[in-house]
Every structure is written in structure tokens, then in C-alpha cells.
C-alpha positions as CSV (number, residue, x, y, z in Angstrom):
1,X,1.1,-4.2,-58.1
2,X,1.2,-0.4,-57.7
3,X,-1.3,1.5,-55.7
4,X,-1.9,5.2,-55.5
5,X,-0.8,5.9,-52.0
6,X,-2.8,8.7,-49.2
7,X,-0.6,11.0,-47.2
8,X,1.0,10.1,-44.2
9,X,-1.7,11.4,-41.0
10,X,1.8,12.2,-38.8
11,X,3.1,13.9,-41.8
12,X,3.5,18.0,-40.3
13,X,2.5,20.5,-43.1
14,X,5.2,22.9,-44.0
15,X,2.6,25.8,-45.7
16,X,-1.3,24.7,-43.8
17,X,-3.9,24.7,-46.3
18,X,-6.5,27.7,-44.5
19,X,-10.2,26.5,-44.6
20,X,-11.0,29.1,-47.6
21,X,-8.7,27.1,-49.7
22,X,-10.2,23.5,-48.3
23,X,-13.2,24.7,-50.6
24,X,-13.2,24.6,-54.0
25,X,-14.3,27.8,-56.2
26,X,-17.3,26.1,-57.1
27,X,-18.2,24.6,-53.8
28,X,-22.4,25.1,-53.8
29,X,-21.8,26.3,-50.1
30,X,-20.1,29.4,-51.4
31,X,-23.6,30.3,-53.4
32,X,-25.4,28.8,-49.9
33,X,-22.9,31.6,-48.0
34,X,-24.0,34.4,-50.6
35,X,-27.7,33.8,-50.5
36,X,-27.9,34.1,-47.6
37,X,-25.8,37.1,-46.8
38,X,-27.7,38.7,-49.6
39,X,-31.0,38.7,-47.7
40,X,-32.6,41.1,-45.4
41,X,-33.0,39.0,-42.2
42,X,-34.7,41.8,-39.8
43,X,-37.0,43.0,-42.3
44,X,-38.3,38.8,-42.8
45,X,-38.8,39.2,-39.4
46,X,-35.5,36.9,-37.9
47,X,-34.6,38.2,-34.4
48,X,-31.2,39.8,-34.8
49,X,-31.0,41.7,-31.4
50,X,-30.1,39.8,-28.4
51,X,-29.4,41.4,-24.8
52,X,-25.9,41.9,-24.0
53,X,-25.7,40.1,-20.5
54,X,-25.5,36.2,-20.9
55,X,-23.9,34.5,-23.2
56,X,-24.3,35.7,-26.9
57,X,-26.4,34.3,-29.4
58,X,-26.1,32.7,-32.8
59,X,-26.8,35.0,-35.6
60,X,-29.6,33.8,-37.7
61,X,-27.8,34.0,-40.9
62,X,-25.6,31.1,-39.8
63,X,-28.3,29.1,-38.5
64,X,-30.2,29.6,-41.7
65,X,-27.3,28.9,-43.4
66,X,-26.6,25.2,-42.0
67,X,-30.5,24.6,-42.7
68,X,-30.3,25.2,-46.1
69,X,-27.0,23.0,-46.7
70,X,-29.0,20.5,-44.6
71,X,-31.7,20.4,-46.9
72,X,-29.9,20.6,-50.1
73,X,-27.9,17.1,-48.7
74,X,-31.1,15.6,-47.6
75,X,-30.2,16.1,-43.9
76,X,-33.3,17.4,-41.7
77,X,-32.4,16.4,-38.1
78,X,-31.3,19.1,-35.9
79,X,-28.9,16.2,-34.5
80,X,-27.6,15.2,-37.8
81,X,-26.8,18.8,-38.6
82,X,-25.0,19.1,-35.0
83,X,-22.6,16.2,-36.5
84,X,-21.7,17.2,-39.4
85,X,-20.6,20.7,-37.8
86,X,-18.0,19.6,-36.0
87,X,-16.8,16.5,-39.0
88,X,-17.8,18.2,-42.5
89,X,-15.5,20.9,-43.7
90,X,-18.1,22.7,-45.8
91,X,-20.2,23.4,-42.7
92,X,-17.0,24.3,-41.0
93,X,-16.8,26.6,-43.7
94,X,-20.1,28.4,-44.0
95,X,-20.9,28.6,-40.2
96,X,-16.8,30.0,-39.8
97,X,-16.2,26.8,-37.5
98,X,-19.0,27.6,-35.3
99,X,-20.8,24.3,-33.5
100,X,-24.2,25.3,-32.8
101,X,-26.1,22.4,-30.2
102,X,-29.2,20.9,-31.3
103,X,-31.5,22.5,-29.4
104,X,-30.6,25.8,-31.0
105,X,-30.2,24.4,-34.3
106,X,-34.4,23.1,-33.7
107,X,-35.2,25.7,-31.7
108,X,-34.5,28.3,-35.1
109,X,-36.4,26.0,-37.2
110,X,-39.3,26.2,-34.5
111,X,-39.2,29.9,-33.9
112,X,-39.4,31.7,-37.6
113,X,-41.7,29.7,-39.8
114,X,-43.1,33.2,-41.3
115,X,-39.6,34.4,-41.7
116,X,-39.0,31.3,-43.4
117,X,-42.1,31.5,-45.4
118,X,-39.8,34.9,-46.9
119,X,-37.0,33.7,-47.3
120,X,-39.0,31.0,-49.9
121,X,-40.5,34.0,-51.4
122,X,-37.4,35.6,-52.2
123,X,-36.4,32.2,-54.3
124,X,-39.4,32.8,-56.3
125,X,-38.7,36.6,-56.9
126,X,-34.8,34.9,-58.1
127,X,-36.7,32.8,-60.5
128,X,-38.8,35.6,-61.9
129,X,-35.8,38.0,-62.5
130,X,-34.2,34.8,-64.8
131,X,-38.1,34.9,-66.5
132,X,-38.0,31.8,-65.2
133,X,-41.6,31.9,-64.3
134,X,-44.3,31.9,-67.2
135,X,-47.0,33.3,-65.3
136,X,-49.7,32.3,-67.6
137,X,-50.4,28.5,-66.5
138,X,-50.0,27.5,-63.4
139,X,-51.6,24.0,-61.7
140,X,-52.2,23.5,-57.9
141,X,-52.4,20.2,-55.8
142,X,-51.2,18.8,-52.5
143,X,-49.5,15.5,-51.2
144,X,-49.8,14.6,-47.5
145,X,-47.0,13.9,-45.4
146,X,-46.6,11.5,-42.3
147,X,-46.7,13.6,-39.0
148,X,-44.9,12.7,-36.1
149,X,-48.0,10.6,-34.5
150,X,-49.5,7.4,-35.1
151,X,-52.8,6.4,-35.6
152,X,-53.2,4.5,-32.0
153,X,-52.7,8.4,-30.7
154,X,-55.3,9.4,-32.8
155,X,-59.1,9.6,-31.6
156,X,-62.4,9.8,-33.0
157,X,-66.1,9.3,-30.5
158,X,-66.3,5.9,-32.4
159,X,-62.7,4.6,-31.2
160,X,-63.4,6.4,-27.5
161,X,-67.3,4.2,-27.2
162,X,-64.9,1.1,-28.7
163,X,-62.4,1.1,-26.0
164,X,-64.7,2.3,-23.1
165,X,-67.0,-0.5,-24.2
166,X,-63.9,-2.9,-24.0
167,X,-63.3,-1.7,-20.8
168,X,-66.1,-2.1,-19.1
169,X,-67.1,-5.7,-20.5
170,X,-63.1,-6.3,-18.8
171,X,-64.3,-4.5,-15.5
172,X,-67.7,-6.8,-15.0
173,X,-65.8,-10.1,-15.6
174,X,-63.4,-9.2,-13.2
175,X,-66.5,-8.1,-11.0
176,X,-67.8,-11.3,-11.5
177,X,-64.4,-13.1,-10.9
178,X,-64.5,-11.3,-7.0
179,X,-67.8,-11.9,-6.6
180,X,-67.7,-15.6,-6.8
181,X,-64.0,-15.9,-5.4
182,X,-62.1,-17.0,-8.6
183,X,-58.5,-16.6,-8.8
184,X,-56.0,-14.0,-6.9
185,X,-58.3,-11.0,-5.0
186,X,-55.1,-8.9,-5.2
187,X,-54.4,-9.8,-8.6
188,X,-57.6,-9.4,-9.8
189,X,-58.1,-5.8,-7.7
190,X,-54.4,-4.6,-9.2
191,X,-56.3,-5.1,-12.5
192,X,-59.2,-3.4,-12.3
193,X,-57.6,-0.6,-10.7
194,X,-55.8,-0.6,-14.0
195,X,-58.8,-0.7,-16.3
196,X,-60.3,2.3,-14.3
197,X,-57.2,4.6,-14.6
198,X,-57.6,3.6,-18.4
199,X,-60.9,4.4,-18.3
200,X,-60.4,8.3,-16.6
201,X,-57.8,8.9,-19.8
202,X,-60.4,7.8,-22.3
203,X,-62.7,9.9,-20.2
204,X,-60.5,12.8,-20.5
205,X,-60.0,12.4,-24.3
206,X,-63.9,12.4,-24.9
207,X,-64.3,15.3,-22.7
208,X,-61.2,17.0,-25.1
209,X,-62.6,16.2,-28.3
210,X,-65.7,17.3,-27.0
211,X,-64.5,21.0,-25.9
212,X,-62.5,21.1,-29.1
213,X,-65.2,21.0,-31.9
214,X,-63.3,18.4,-34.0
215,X,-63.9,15.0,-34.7
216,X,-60.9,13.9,-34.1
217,X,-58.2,14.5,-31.8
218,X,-54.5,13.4,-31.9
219,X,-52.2,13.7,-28.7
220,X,-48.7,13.6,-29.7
221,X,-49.3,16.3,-32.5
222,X,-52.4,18.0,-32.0
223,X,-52.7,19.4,-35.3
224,X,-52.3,16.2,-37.6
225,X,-55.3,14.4,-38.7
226,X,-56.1,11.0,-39.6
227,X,-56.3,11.6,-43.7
228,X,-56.8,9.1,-46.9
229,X,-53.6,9.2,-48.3
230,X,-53.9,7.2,-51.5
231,X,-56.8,4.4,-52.5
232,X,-58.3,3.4,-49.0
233,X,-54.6,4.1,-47.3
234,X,-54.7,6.1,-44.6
235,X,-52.1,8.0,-42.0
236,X,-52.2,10.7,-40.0
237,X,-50.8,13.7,-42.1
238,X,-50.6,16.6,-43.0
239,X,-51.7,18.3,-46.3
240,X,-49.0,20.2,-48.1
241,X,-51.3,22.5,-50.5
242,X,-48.5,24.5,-53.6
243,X,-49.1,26.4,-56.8
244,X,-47.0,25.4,-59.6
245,X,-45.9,27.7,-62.3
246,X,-46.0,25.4,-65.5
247,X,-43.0,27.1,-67.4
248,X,-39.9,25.3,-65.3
249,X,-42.2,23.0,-62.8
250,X,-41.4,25.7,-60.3
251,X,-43.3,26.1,-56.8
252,X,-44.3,29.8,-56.4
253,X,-47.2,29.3,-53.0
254,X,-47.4,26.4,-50.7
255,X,-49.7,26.3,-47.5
256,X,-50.0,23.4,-44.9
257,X,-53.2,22.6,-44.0
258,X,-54.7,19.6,-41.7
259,X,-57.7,19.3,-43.6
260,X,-58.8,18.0,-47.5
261,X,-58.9,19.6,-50.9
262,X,-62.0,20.6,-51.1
263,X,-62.0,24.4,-49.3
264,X,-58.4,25.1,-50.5
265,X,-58.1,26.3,-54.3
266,X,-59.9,30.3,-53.5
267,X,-57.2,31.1,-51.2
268,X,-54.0,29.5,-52.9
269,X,-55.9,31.9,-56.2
270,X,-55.5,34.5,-54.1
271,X,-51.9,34.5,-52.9
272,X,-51.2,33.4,-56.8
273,X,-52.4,36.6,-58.0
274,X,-50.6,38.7,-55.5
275,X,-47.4,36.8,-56.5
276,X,-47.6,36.9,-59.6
277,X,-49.4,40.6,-60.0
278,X,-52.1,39.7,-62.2
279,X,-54.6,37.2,-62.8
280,X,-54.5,36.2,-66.3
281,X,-53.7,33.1,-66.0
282,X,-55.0,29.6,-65.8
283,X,-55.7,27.4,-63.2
284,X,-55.3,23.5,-63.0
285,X,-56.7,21.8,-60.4
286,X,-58.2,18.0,-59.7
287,X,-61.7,17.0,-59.4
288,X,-60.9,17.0,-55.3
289,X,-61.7,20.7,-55.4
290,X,-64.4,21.1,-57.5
291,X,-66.8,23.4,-55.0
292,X,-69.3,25.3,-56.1
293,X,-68.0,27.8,-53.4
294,X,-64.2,27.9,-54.4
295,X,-65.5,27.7,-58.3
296,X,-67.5,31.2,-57.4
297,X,-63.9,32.6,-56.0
298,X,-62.4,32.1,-58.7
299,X,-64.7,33.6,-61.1
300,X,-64.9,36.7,-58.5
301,X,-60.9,37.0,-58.9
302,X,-61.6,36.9,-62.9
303,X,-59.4,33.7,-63.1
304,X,-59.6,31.0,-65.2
305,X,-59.8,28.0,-63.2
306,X,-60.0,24.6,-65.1
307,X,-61.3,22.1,-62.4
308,X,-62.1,18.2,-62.9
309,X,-65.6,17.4,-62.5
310,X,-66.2,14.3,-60.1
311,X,-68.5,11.6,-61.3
312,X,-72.1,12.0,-59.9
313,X,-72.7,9.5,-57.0
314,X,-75.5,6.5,-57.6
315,X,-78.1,8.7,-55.6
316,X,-77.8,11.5,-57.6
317,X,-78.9,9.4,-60.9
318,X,-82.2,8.6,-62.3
319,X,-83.3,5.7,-62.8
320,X,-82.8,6.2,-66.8
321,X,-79.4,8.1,-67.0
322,X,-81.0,9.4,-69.7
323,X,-83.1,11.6,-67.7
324,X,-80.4,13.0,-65.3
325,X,-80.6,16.8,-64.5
326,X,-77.3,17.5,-66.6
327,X,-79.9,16.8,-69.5
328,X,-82.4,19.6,-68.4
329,X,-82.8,22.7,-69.6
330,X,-82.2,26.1,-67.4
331,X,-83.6,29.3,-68.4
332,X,-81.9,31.8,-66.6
333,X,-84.3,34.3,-67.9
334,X,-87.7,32.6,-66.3
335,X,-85.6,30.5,-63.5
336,X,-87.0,27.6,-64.7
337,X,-86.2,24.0,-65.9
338,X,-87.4,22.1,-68.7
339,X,-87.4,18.1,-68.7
340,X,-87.3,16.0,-71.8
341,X,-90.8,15.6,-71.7
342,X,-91.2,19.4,-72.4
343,X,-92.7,20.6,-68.5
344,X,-91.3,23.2,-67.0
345,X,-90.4,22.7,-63.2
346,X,-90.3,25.6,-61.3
347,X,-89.4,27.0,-57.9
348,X,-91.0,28.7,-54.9
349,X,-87.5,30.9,-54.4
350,X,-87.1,29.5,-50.8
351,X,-83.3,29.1,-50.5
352,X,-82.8,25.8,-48.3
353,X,-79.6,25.0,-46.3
354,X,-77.1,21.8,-47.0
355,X,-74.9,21.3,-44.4
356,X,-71.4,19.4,-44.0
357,X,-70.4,16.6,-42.0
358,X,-69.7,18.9,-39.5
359,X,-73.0,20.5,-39.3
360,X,-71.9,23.8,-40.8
361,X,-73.8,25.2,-43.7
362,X,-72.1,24.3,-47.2
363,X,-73.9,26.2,-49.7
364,X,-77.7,27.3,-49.9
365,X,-80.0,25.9,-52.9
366,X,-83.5,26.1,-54.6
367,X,-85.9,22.9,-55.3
368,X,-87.5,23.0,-59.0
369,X,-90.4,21.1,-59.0
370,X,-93.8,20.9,-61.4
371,X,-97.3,19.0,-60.8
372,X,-97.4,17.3,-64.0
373,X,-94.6,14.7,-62.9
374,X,-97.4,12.5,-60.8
375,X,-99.2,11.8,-64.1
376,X,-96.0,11.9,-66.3
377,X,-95.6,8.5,-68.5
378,X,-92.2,8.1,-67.9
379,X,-91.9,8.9,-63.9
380,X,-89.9,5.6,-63.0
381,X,-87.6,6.0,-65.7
382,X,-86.8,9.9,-64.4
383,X,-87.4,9.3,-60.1
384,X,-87.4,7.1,-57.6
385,X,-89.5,9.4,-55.5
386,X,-93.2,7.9,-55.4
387,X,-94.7,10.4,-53.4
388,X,-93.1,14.2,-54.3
389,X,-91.9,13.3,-57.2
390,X,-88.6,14.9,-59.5
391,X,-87.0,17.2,-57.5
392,X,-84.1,19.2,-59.2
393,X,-81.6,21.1,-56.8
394,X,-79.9,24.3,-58.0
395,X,-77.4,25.7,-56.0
396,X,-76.6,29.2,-55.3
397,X,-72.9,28.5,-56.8
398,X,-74.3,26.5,-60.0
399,X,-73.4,29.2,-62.7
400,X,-70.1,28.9,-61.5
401,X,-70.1,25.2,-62.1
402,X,-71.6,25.2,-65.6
403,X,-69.2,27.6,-66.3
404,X,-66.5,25.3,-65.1
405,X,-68.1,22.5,-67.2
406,X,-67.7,24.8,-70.4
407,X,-64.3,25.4,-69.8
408,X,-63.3,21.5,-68.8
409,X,-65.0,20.4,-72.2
410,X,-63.2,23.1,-74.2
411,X,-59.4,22.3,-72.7
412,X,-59.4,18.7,-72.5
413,X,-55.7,18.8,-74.1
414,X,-54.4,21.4,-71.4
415,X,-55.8,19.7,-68.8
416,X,-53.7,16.7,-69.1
417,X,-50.3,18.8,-68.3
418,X,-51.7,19.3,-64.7
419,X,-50.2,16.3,-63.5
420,X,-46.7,16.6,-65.2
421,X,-46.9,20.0,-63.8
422,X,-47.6,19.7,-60.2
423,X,-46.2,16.4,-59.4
424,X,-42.6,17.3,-60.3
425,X,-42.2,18.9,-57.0
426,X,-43.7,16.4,-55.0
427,X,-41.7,13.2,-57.0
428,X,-38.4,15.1,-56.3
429,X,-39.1,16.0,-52.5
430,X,-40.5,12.3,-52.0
431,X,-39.4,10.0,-54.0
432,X,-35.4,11.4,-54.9
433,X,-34.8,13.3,-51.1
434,X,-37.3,10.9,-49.1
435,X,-39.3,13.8,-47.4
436,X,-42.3,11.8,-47.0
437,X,-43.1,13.4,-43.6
438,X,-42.9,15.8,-41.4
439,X,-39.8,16.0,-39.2
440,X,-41.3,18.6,-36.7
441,X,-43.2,17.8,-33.7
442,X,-46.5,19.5,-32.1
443,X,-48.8,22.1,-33.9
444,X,-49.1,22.9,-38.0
445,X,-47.0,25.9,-37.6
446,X,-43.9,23.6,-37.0
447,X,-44.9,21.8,-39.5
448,X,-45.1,24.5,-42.5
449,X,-41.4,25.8,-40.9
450,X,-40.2,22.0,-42.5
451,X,-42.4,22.0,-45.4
452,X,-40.7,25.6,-46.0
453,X,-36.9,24.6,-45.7
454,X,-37.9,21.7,-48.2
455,X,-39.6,24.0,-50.6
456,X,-37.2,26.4,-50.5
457,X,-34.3,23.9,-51.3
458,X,-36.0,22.6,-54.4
459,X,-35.7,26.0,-55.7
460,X,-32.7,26.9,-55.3
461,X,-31.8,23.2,-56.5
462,X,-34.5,24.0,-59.3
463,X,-32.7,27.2,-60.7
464,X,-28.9,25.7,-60.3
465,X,-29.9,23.1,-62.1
466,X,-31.5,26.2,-65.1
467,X,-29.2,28.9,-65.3
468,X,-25.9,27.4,-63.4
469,X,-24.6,28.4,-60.2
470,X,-22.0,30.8,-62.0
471,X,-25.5,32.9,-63.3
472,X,-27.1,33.1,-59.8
473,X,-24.1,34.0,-58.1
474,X,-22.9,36.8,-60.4
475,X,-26.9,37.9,-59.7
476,X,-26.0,37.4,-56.2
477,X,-23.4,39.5,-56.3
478,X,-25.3,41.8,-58.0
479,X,-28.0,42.9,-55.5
480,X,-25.1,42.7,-52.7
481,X,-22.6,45.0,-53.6
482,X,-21.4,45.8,-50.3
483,X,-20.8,42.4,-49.2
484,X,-19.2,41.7,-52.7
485,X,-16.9,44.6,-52.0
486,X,-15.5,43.6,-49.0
487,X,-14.7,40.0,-50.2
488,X,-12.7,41.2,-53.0
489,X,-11.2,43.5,-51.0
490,X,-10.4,40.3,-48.5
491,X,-9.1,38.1,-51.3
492,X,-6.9,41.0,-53.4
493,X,-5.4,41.2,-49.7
494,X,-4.7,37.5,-49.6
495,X,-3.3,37.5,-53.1
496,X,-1.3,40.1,-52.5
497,X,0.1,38.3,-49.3
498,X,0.5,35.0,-51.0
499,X,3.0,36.7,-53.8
500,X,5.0,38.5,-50.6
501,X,5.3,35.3,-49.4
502,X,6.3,33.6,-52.4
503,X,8.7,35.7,-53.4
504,X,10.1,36.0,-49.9
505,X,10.7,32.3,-49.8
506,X,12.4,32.3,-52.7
507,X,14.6,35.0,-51.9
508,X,15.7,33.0,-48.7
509,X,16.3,29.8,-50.6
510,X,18.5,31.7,-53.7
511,X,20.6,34.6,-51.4
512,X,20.6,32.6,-47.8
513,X,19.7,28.5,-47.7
514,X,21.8,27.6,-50.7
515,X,24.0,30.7,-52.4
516,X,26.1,27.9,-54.5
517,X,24.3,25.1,-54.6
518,X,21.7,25.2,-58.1
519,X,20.8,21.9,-58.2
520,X,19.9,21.5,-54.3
521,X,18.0,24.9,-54.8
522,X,16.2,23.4,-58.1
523,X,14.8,20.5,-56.0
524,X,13.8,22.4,-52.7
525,X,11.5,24.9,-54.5
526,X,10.3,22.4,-57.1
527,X,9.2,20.5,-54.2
528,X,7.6,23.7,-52.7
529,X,5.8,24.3,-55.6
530,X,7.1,27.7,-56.8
């Protein structure tokens, strides 16, 4: 049976293929190169000048360069991208055959997280010149990502007192086992010895966790936090917060955090109305940020945000779910409530304080109360207060909220695109690329350098994947026309060269090699391919 047959590794090349011509016309690294090249590094804040003495530096363009080919191939690791400099002839291509180490290749990613913050923002500003971007509907959500610790090097005061107590339970038996000569002396000894140096570091922890005003501490990466991820799952994370413009699924804002949803949505409104340069637009968001506070933001920035409403918790219902606040009157006029039973409930105006988890104050609010719900007929059906009484709690932010609830039960249909909206991002990066977690080690600005490479990848994959890559480089090209310039120059040069040499050749094999000889001369420059 026949086979197709490879070339022959000995076999010595008469006309060596250069590296440009290794690379197709088409090759996505060529876009990568021009990208790149099109940007204004010093101005995103890359550092582009190096002292003289020593040995010289990398330029950033190359290193940014190998990142972004990393992360369009689904390759993160500063050691993975060391390989495939010196075995994948793409990379040889875009970095010119430069072989960066590791530890420079990490040490760029570790350095320039607002520069690459910028060069993210110039993907979006590439998507808004192909009116890619709508700029009327956009949806917000995050997804947490693994961080580089596990939960055993995460610490709260409740797992401290667990092991201490643990400890010290060990450290009396073995006390015990001295005192009344059981076993070993220097066995025993060595071990409590041990427990006691355990004890110091758990010491140390509490007295950390303590100093640091948290409530939880984690030592391999002191920023991650022990977070739900999904159902009762939990991991310590980080929480990757984007906007989403709904047009083309298209990431315009993202912002790593190490804390929940629930304080996020007025600043991610904020950077989306100075990205996009207006604020008409509308707002999708879960019922994990529905906060009176970030509700009252939004309405100060004039936007229209359509949050969820969470379910009200059993302590917050009557005993009759007929007679829940949400079925009270407010008069806005008289600040007053009226119940079902026609009394009014008023307020003294004293603004009272509800505080966090933390102990920090989380929004002020007014009681509404009246004297005629001690003699009222249908008290146990409306409280389970036998002594004050129905107490109704306004809060300073609850016009925001009923006007939340007006706009949730008027866009019920809208609504239901949030998910296909803000999820395509986070399917793609997690599910097709597997960039479930954080690659970078030790503090959340790290952290958003890697969520930045990732989000700037899926754009650029994003808008290939719209327009074509023949679009986005003629663009490219376009806002570069220095650099454009000096590569046609390069390549009429090496056209021009190639015909020389072609036509040199030829006169060598006609006039010189074989004068007389047509059919030899045939064959030799079929073969040659001229």
C-alpha cells in the first residue's frame, strides 16, 4: 500500500525557507504582532526605559506579545510559555526568536496589571469603532475563581479556638502520660514540644487576624477569601465582577474583588457610564445585589438598573402573609403607613442604625408604629410581637427599592436575557479555555493582571470571530500607518529581491550550467520551481 511520505530530516535545503515565510499570510500571530505594535505602551504606563549598564532588557511589546498568543492557546504558565519559545515557530516568529526565561515572562505579568487593564480597554474601544457595542443594555455579574490557596491555609477565630482547643486537650494527656510515668519520657517530651510550636503559630495567626480587621485570614495568598461558590460549595476565590454589553456578549468593565455581590453594582455603573459616555442604558443585575445603598447609586447616576428582588426571609413575615408590610400603604406626603385594618402607623423621625456582620453601619432606618395594634382584632395574624407590637422598618434607601420593584414588574421579559448575556463570557473562559482559577500567586492585584490577559483574549477572540481577522487588521493597519509603511516597504524589498534572484538563477542554468542541453535544463528548474 502507498503512503504519503515526510521529508528526509538529513535532507540539506538548497533555497532555506526564512521564518517570515514559515508563517502563513493568515497566521492569527501576524494580527497578535500588529496589535500590539499598534498600541501606545509608555502612555499605558509599560516601562520602556531601562539603564544602559547591565544587560538589556526585554521590550514590553514582545513580552505582551507572547502573553496574548499564550492566552489565545489556552497557555497561562510562565513555564509553559518559556517552552514553546524555544519549540513553536509562531512564537519564534512574533518575539523574532527571542527566548525570554520564566521569571521575566511572570515577572511582566506581575508588574503592569493597570497597564494591562489598558491594553483591555483598547479592545473595547476596537469593538466600538466596528459598532460592535449597543450601548443601550448591558447586564453585570461575577463568577469566582479558585486562588492559589486551599482552604486548610485559610483561617477564621472559629477554626483558630478549634485547633487550640485540640491542642491543648493533646498537651494535658500527654501531661498526664508524664505525670504517671506511661510510655517513652523522650518520646512523649519530643511531642509536646511539637504541640507547643503548633500552638505559637496558631497564636500568631489569631494575633494576625486580629491586627487585620478581617474575619478571615489566608496565608499562602493573603487576599483570597473563603467564598460560596455555587449551592453550599465553597473555595477560596476570588470574585471576578464584568459589565456585559448585550449587543455581541461583549465584556466592556471587569474588576476583581475578594468580597460578595452585594456592594459591587454602584461602582461597575460608574466605570460603565464613563465607557460608554452616557448613561442611558439599562442595567441587569441578580437578586445578589439588590441594596438599598447601590439601588440609590444608581438612581443618582440617572440609570436604569433592573435588579432581582430576593425573597423575604421567614423573620421578616407575618404570621398571615397577608398582612406583610409589602401590603401597606406609604404616604409619602404625611410619612405615614396605613395597615389593612385602616390605622395609620407613624414615626417619631429617630433614624436608628443597622449594622453588618462586621459591625459597620449598613444603612440607617425609621420604626412606624401606632397604639391601636394592642387592641387590634387581628394582632396574631399581623405580629408575633406580644409586647410592642407591629413594627414596620423603612429604610433611608426604600424609595430606591420600590422604585426598583416598579421597574422589575414592568420588564419581566427583559430580565430573562441577563443570563444569556453575562454568562457567555464566563462559559467560554471556564468551561471551553478551563480558566477556572487564578494562576497568580500572593495579593488581588496579581490576580486582576490574570483575570486581564483572559479578558482581553476573549475579545479579541470575540471580534475575529465578528468581523474576520482580514477587517481588524486592515483597521490595524489603519491607525498604524508608520509601522504599516515600513513593512511594505520591507516586503516590496523582499519581492523585489526574490525576482533578482529568480531570474539570476535562471540565467545561470540557460547561458552557463547547461547551454545545449534543453531537456536537462527543463528538469533542473522544474524541480526548482521556476
Amino acid at each position: 500500500m502507498k503512503y504519503i511520505k515526510g521529508q528526509n530530516r538529513t535532507q540539506i535545503t538548497l533555497f532555506p525557507v526564512s521564518l517570515d515565510d514559515a508563517v502563513g499570510i493568515e497566521n492569527e500571530v501576524r494580527l497578535i504582532d500588529l496589535f500590539v505594535d499598534s498600541l501606545k505602551l509608555p502612555e499605558f504606563g509599560f516601562r520602556v526605559d531601562h539603564m544602559e549598564n547591565g544587560r538589556p532588557a526585554y521590550h514590553p511589546a514582545d513580552l505582551l506579545k507572547l502573553y496574548i498568543y499564550g492566552y489565545l492557546n489556552k497557555l497561562r504558565s510562565s513555564r509553559d510559555l518559556e517552552k514553546e519559545c524555544h519549540r513553536n515557530i509562531e512564537v519564534m516568529w512574533l518575539l523574532k526568536c527571542l527566548k525570554p526565561d520564566h521569571n521575566t515572562i511572570s515577572n511582566f505579568r506581575r508588574d503592569n496589571p493597570k497597564a494591562i487593564k489598558k491594553v483591555f480597554r483598547e479592545t473595547v474601544k476596537i469593538a466600538q469603532y466596528f459598532n460592535l457595542i449597543g450601548g443601550t443594555l448591558v447586564a453585570g455579574d461575577s463568577t469566582k475563581l479558585r486562588a492559589q490557596n486551599s482552604k486548610k491555609n485559610n483561617y477564621n477565630q472559629k477554626k483558630i479556638d478549634r485547633h487550640l482547643e485540640y491542642i491543648e486537650n493533646k498537651l494535658d494527656e500527654y501531661e498526664r502520660a508524664l505525670a504517671e510515668n506511661d510510655g517513652d519520657k523522650q518520646e512523649i517530651e519530643k511531642e509536646i514540644r511539637k504541640q507547643n510550636q503548633r500552638k505559637d503559630g496558631y497564636k500568631k495567626l489569631e494575633k494576625q487576624l486580629k491586627e487585620s480587621g478581617q474575619r478571615q485570614i489566608s496565608t499562602s495568598d493573603p487576599d483570597s477569601r473563603h467564598q460560596i461558590t455555587r449551592n453550599n460549595i465553597t473555595e477560596v476565590s476570588y470574585s471576578a465582577q464584568t459589565t456585559v454589553d448585550a449587543k455581541n456578549n461583549i465584556p466592556i468593565d471587569y474588576k476583581v474583588t475578594n468580597a460578595n455581590d452585594k456592594k459591587a453594582m454602584g461602582e461597575m455603573l460608574r466605570r460603565a457610564k464613563t465607557i460608554l459616555r452616557t448613561n442611558q442604558f439599562t442595567a441587569l443585575y441578580d437578586k445578589g445585589y439588590h441594596t438599598g445603598s447601590e439601588l440609590a447609586i444608581a438612581d443618582v447616576l440617572d440609570i436604569r438598573a433592573i435588579v432581582a428582588i430576593p425573597p423575604f426571609s421567614g423573620a421578616s413575615h407575618a404570621p398571615d402573609l397577608n398582612y406583610d408590610v409589602e401590603h401597606f400603604d406609604y404616604n409619602p406626603q404625611t410619612d405615614t403607613y396605613t395597615c389593612l385594618q385602616g390605622h395609620t402607623l407613624t414615626t417619631t423621625g429617630y433614624w436608628h442604625q443597622a449594622k453588618n456582620d462586621a459591625g459597620e453601619v449598613a444603612y440607617r432606618f425609621r420604626n412606624y408604629t401606632t397604639p391601636q395594634c394592642k387592641t387590634c382584632e387581628v394582632r396574631p395574624l399581623c405580629t408575633k410581637s406580644a409586647v410592642n407590637g407591629k413594627q414596620v422598618r423603612r429604610s433611608e434607601f426604600a424609595d430606591s427599592i420600590e422604585n426598583n420593584k416598579e421597574r422589575v414588574m414592568k420588564s419581566e421579559k427583559l430580565y430573562k436575557r441577563r443570563q444569556a448575556i453575562v454568562e457567555h463570557p464566563f462559559g467560554t473562559i471556564k468551561r471551553q479555555w478551563g480558566f477556572n482559577y487564578i494562576i497568580t500567586k500572593k495579593y488581588i492585584e496579581r490576580a486582576e493582571a490574570d483575570f486581564g490577559f483572559i479578558m482581553t483574549a476573549y475579545n479579541l477572540r470575540r471580534i475575529i470571530n465578528i468581523i474576520g481577522m482580514k477587517r481588524l487588521q486592515q483597521y490595524l493597519e489603519s491607525i498604524f500607518p508608520i509601522f504599516c509603511f515600513k513593512i511594505s516597504c520591507f516586503k516590496l524589498f523582499l519581492s523585489l529581491l526574490n525576482r533578482l534572484l529568480k531570474k539570476t538563477i535562471k540565467t545561470v542554468c540557460n547561458e552557463i550550467l547547461f547551454p545545449n542541453y534543453n531537456f536537462k535544463r527543463t528538469i533542473v528548474i522544474s524541480k526548482m520551481g521556476f
